[in-house]
C-alpha positions as CSV (number, residue, x, y, z in Angstrom):
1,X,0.0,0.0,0.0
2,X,1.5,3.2,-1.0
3,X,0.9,6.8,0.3
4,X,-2.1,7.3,-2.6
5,X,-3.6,4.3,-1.6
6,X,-3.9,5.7,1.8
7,X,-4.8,8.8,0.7
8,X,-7.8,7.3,-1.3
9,X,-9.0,5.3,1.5
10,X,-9.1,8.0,4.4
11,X,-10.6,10.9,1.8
12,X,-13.4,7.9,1.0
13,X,-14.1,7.1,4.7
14,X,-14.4,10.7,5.8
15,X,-16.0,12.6,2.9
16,X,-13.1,15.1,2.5
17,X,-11.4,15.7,-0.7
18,X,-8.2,13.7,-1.9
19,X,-6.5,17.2,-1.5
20,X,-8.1,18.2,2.1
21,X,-6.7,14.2,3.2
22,X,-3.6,15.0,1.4
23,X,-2.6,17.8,3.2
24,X,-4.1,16.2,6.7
25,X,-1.7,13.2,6.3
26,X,1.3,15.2,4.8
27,X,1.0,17.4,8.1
28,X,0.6,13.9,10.5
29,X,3.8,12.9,8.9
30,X,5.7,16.2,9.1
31,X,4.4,16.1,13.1
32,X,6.2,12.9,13.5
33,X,9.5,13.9,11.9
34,X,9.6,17.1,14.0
35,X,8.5,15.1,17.4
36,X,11.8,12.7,16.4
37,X,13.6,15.1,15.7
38,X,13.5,17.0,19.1
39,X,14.2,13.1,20.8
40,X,10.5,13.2,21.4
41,X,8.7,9.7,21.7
42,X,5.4,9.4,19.7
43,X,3.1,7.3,21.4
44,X,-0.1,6.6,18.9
45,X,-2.5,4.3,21.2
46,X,-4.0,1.3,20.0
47,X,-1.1,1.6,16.9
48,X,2.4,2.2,18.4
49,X,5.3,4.0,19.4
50,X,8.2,5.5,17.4
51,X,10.9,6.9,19.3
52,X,14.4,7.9,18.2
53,X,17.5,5.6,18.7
54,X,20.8,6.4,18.6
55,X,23.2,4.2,16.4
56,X,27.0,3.9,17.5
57,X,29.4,4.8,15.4
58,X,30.9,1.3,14.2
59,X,33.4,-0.4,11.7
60,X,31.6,-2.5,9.1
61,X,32.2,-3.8,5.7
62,X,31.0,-3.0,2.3
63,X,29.5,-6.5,1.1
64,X,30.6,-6.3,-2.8
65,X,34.3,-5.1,-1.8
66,X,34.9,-6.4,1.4
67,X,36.8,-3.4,2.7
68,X,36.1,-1.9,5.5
69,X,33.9,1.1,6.2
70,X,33.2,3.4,8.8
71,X,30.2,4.0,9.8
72,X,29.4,7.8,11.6
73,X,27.4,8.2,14.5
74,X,23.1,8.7,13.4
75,X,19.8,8.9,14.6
76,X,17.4,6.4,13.0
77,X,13.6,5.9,14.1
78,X,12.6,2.9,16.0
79,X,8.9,1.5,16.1
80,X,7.2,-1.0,18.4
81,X,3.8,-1.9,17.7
82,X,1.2,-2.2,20.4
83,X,-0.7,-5.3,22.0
84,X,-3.7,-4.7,19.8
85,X,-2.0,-3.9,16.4
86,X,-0.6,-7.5,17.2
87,X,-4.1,-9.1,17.9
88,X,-4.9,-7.8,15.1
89,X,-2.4,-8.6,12.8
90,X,-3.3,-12.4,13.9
91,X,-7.0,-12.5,13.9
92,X,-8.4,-13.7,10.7
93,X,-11.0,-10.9,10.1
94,X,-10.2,-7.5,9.0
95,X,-10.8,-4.5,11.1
């Protein structure tokens, strides 16, 4: 499922424009990246969490070459699902 098809589906279910849910999601997303940005934790109940993890600097090797590469210091996202995305996932209906 792609960003469109998302788009569709939420401007179908609520009656807004594809426009109106366009610029609803784009701003959801942009909230997110700014929260993670400041080392905020986002905390979406019922969904999950995405908070931001530190990655160690490290030594690792490029796969093709098999040299070594250094790897800097970065910030990456982390997300854990919650207990009912997971029932959920594993029930046989849809939602």
């Amino acid at each position: 499922m792609t960003k469109a098809d998302i788009v569709d589906i939420v401007s179908q279910g609520t009656g807004l424009t594809k426009v109106e849910t366009q610029a609803v999601i784009d701003g959801f997303f942009a909230t997110v990246v700014y929260a993670l940005q400041r080392g905020e934790r986002v905390e979406l109940r019922g969904f999950g969490n995405f908070k931001p993890v530190v990655r160690q600097a490290r030594q690792a090797r490029n796969p093709m070459t098999n040299e070594p590469v250094f790897v800097d210091e970065h910030v990456t996202a982390a997300f854990r699902p919650s207990k009912d995305l997971k029932k959920y996932l594993n029930q046989d209906t849809e939602i």
